[in-house]
N, C-alpha and C positions, 0 to 999 in steps of 0.2 A: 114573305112568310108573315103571317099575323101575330105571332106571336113574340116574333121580333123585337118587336116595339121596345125601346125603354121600359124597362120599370115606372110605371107611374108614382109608386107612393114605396116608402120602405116594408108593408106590408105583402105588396107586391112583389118587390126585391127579394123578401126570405121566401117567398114561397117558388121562387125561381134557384133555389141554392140549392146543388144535388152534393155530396161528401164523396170524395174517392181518396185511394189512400196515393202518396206520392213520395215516394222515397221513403213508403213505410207509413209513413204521416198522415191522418185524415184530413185532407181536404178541402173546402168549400168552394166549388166553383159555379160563379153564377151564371146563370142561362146555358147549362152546358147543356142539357137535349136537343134545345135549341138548335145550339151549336152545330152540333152532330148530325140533326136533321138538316139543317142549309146545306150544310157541305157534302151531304148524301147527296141530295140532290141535285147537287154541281156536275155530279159522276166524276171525280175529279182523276180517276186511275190509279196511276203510280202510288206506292204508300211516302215519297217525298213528299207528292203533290199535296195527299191527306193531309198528314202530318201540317205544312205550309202553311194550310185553307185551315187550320183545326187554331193551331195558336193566332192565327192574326186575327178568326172571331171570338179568340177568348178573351185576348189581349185588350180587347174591345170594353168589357166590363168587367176584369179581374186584373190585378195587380201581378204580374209573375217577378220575384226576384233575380237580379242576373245571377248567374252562375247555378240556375234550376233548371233552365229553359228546356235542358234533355228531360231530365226526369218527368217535367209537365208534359212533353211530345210522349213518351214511353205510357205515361198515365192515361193522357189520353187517345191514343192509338187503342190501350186496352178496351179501353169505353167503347169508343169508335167499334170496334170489332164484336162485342157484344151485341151490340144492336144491330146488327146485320139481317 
């Protein structure tokens, strides 16, 4: 996917940062359309599988603290399912 790519410049960076809320919390997560679209594309099945394929390419350019890691899978399962 082209859009993939690293962030080039931190300009680039902000304009790849979408807000969802997470245990209530607004959010920043970067490159999550992104996201959502690779792993559409994967067809990946099961909602384990989503779920699995969703945090490992978030994890990829976002920080998740431990003991959140449900609440980001619930967050973003919502996302995921929106854009259907």
């Amino acid at each position: 996917m082209n859009n993939d790519k690293i962030p080039c410049c931190a300009a680039d960076a902000l304009r790849r940062i979408r807000q969802i809320p997470v245990n209530g919390i607004m959010t920043g997560i970067t490159m999550l359309d992104e996201s959502i679209a690779d792993v559409k594309g994967q067809n990946p099945g099961s909602d384990a599988v989503i779920r699995e394929a969703l945090m490992k390419k978030i994890r990829i350019y976002n920080y998740i603290p431990n003991g959140v890691e449900e609440a980001y899978m619930v967050a973003l399962m919502e996302e995921y399912r929106k854009n259907k």
